[in-house]
C-alpha positions as CSV (number, residue, x, y, z in Angstrom):
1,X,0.0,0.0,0.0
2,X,1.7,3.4,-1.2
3,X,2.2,5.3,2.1
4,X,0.0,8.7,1.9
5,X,2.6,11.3,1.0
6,X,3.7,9.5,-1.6
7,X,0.4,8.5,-3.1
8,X,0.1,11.0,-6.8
9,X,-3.9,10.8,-6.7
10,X,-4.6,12.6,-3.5
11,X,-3.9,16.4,-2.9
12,X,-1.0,17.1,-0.5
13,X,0.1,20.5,0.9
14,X,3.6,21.0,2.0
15,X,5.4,23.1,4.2
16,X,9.6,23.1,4.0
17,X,11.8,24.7,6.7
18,X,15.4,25.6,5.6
19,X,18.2,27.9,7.0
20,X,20.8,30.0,6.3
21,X,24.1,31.1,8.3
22,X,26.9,33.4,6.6
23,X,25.8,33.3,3.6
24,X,23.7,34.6,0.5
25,X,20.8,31.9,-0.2
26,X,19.1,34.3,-3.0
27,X,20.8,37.3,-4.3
28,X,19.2,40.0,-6.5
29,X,20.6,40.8,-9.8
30,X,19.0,43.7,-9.7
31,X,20.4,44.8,-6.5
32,X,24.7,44.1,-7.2
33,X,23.1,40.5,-5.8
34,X,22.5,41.6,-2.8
35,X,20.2,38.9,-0.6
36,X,16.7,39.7,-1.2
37,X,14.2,41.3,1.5
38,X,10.8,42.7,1.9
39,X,11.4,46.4,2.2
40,X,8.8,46.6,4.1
41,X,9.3,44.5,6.9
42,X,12.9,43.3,7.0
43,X,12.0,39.6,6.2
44,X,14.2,37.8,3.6
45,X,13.0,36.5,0.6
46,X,14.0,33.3,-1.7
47,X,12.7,32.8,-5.3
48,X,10.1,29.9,-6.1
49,X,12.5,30.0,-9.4
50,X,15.6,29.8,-7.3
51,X,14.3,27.1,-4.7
52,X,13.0,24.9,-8.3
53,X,16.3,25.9,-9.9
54,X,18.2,23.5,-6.9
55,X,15.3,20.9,-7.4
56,X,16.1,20.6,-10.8
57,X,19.5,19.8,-10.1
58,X,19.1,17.7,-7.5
59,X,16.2,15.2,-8.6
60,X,18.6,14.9,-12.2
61,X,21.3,13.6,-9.5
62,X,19.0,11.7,-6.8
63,X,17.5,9.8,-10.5
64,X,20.7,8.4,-11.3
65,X,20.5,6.7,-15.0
66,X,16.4,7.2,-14.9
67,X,15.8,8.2,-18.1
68,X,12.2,9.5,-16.6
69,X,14.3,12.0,-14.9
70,X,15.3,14.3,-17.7
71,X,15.3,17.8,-16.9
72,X,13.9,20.5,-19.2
73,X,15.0,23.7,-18.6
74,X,18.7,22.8,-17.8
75,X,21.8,25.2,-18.5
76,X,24.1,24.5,-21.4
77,X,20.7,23.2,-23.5
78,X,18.5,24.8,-26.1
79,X,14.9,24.3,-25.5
80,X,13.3,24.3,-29.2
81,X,15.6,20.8,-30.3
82,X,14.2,19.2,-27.4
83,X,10.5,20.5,-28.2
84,X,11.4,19.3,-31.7
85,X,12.2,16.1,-30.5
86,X,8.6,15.4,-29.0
87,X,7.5,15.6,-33.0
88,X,10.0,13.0,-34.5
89,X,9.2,10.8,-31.2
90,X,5.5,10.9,-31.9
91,X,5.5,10.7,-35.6
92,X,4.2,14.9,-36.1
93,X,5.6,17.0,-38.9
94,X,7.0,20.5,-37.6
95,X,5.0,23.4,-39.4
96,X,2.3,21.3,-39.8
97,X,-1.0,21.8,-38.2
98,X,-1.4,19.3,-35.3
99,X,-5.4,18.4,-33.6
100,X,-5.6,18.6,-30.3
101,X,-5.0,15.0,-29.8
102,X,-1.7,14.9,-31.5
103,X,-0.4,17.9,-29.5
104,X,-1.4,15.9,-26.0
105,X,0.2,13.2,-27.0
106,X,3.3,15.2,-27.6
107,X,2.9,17.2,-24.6
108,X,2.6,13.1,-22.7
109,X,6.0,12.5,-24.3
110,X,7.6,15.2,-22.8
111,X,6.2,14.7,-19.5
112,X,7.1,11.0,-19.3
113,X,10.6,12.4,-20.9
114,X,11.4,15.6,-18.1
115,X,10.3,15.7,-14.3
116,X,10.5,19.3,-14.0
117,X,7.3,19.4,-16.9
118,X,6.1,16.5,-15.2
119,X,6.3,18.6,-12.0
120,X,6.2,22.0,-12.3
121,X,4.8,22.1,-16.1
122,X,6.3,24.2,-19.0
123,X,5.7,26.6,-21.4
124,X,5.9,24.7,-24.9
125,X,4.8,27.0,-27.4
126,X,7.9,28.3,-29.2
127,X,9.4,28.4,-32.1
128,X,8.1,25.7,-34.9
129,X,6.4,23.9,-32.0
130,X,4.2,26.8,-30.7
131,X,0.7,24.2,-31.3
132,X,2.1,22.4,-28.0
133,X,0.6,25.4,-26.0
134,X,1.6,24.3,-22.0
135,X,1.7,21.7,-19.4
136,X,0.1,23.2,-16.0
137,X,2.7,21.8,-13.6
138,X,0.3,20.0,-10.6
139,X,3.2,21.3,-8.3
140,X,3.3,25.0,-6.9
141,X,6.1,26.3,-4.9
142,X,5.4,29.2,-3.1
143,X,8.5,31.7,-1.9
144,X,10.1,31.6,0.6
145,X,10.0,34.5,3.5
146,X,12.4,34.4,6.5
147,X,10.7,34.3,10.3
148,X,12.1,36.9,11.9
149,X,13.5,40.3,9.2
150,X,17.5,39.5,8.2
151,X,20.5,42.2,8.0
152,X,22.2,41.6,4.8
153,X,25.5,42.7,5.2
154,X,28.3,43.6,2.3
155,X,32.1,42.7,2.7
156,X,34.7,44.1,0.9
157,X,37.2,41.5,-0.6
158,X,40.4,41.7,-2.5
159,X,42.2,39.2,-4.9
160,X,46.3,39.6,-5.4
161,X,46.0,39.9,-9.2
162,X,44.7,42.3,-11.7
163,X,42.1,41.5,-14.3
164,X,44.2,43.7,-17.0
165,X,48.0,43.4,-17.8
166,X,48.2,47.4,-17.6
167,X,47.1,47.8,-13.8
168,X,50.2,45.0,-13.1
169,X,52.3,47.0,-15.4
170,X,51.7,50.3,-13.3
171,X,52.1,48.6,-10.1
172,X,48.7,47.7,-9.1
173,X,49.2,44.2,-6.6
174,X,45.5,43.9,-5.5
175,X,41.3,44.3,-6.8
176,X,38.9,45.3,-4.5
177,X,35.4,43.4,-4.9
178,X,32.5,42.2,-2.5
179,X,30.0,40.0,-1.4
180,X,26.8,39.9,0.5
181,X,26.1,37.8,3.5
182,X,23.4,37.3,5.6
183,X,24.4,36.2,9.6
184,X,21.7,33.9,10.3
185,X,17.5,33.5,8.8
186,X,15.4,30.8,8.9
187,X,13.1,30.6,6.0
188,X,9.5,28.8,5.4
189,X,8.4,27.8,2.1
190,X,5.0,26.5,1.6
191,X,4.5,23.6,-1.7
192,X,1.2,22.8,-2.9
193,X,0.3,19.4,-5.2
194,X,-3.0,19.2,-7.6
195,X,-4.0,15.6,-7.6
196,X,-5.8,16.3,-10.9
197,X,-3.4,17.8,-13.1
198,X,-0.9,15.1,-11.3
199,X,-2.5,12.6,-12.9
200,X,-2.6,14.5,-16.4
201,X,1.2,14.6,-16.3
202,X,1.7,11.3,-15.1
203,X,3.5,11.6,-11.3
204,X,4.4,8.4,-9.7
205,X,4.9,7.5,-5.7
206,X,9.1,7.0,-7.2
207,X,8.4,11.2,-8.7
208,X,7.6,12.3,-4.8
209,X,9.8,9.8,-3.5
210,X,12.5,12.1,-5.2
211,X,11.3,15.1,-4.8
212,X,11.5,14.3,-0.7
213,X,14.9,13.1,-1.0
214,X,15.7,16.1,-3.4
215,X,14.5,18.6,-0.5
216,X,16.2,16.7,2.2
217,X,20.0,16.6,-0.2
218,X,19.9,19.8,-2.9
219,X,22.0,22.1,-0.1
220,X,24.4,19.6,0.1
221,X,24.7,19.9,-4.1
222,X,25.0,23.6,-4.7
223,X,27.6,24.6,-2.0
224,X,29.7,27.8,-2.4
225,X,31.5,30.3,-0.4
226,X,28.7,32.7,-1.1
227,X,25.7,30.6,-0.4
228,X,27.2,30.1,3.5
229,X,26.0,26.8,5.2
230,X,22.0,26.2,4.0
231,X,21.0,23.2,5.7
232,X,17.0,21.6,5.8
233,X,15.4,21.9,9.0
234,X,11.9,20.7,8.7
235,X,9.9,19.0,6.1
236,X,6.0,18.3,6.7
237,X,3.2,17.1,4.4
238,X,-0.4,17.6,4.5
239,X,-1.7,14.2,2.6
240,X,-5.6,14.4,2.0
241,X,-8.0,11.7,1.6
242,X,-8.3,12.2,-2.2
243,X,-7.9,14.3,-5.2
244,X,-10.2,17.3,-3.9
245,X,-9.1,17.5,-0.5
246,X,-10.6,18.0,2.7
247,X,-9.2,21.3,4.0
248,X,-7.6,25.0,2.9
249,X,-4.4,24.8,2.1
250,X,-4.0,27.2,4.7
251,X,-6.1,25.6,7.8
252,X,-3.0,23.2,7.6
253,X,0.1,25.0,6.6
254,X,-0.5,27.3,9.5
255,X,-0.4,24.0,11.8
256,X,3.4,24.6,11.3
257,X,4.5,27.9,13.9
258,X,8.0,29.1,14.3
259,X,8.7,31.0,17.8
260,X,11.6,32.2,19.0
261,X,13.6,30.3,21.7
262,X,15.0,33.4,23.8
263,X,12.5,35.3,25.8
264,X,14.8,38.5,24.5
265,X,13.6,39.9,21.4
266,X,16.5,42.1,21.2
267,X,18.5,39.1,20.9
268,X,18.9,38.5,17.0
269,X,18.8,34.6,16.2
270,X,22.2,33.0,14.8
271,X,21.5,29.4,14.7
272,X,18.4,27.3,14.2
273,X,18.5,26.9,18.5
274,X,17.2,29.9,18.9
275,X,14.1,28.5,17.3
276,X,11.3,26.6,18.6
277,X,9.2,24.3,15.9
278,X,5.4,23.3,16.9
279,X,3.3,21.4,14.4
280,X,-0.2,20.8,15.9
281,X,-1.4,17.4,14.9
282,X,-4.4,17.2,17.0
283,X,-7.9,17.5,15.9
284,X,-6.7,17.4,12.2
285,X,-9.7,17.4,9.4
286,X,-11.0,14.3,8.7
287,X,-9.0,12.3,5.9
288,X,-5.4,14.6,6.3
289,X,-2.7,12.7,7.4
290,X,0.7,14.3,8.7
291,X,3.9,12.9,7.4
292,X,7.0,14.5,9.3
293,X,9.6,13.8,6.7
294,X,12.2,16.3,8.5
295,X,11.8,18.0,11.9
C-alpha cells in the first residue's frame, strides 16, 4: 500500500523549513546581488525560481541513470531541439497543423521524458512547435519568507591579481570586490500538489519519493562560499483523503508555527537553536494525514 505522502492521486500540501548562516541563499541581480528582502518588513525572501532551480539539479542527480528523470530547462541546453524532439518521437511534422490529440500526445511524451514538466509544467509554445501550448505543472512552490526580518551585510574582498595586464604594469598588486552575506535566517516555504493535473502529467509514488529526498539533499549539491552553510530543518506534508481535499491549504500550513527560543527579542537569532518548531497534529480534518519527513 503506497504510504499517503507518496500517493500522486490525492492532494498534499507541503510546508519546508530551511536555514541559512553566513551566507547569501538568493541574491538579487537587480540589486549588485545583494540577498533579497521585503522592504517593508525586514524579512528575507528566496525565489520559487531559485528554490526549483536546486530541485532541478538535485532530482537529475538523486535519479541516477532514470531516463524519466530528464530535466527541461537545464543550462548548457537549447529548449526548441528538445520540443522538436517530442514531433520525431510521436510521428508529427513541424510546421504542420497538429489536432488537439496529436499535440497531447506530444505534450505526454515530454512529461514521461522531463520531471520538471512532469512537476512544475512548462511553457511549450515556441518556435516551430508553438501548437504544444503548456503543461500546468500539478506542483506549486510558493517563496520563501524568513521568520524573523534579516540584515544583509556587504564585505569588501580583494584578490592579489589584476584583471588587466596594464594595472600590473603600473604597479597595481590587489582588486577590490565584494560580497553579500546574511548572519543567520530561517526561511518557510509553503509547496502545494494538484491531484488532478498530477495525474494528467503522469506523477508516480518513485516522482515524490524524489522530490523528498531532493528537499532533504539539494543544499548539500550547490555549496559555495557565497551561499554560506544552508541546511534543511523541517519538512511536513499535509496528505488528503483524495484528489479534492478536505481542508484549505492554509487551515493546515499554519499547523506549522515558528517562535523564538530566547524570551529577548532584542537578541537576534544565529542558529536554528534559537528556534522553537510546533506542528499541531491534534484534531486534524477528517482524511489529512501528517507525514513528518524532517523535523
Amino acid at each position: 500500500m503506497t504510504q499517503p505522502h507518496l500517493d500522486p492521486a490525492v492532494r498534499h500540501d507541503i510546508v519546508f523549513l530551511f536555514d541559512v548562516t553566513d551566507g547569501n541563499p538568493n541574491g538579487d541581480p537587480d540589486a549588485g546581488n545583494r540577498p533579497r528582502v521585503d522592504d517593508e518588513s525586514g524579512q528575507g525572501l528566496v525565489t520559487d525560481v531559485a528554490l526549483k532551480r536546486k530541485l532541478r539539479d538535485t532530482l537529475a542527480l538523486a535519479a541516477g541513470d532514470d531516463e524519466r528523470y530528464g530535466i527541461f530547462v537545464q543550462a548548457g541546453y537549447a529548449l526548441n531541439p528538445r520540443l522538436e524532439a517530442s514531433y520525431e518521437a510521436t510521428g508529427l511534422k513541424l510546421g504542420a497543423k497538429i489536432t488537439r490529440e496529436e499535440a497531447e500526445r506530444a505534450r505526454a511524451w515530454l512529461s514521461e521524458r522531463y520531471v520538471d514538466i512532469r512537476l512544475f509544467g512548462a511553457v511549450l509554445s515556441v518556435g516551430k512547435t508553438g501548437a504544444l501550448g503548456q503543461v500546468r505543472g500539478p506542483l506549486q512552490v510558493g517563496m520563501a519568507r524568513s521568520i524573523d526580518p534579516v540584515f544583509p551585510i556587504e564585505h569588501a574582498i580583494t584578490r592579489v591579481t589584476q584583471t588587466r595586464q596594464e594595472d600590473i604594469d603600473k604597479g597595481e598588486s590587489t582588486e577590490m570586490g565584494g560580497k553579500w552575506t546574511i548572519p543567520y535566517g530561517l526561511y518557510k516555504a509553503e509547496l502545494y500538489y494538484s491531484a488532478t493535473r498530477g495525474t494528467q502529467t503522469g506523477v508516480t509514488a518513485r516522482d515524490f519519493e524524489l522530490l523528498y529526498r531532493s528537499l532533504e539533499m539539494m543544499f548539500d549539491h550547490d555549496r559555495s562560499a557565497t551561499r554560506g552553510t544552508l541546511a534543511p530543518r523541517g519538512l511536513y506534508v499535509f496528505s488528503h483523503a483524495d484528489a479534492f481535499g478536505s481542508a484549505p491549504a492554509h487551515a493546515l500550513t499554519e499547523r506549522v508555527t515558528v517562535t523564538r527560543a530566547s524570551a529577548d527579542p532584542e537578541q537576534p537569532p544565529r542558529c536554528f537553536a534559537d528556534y522553537v518548531v510546533s506542528v499541531e497534529d491534534n484534531g486534524l480534518p477528517t482524511g489529512v494525514h501528517l507525514s513528518k519527513i524532517i523535523g
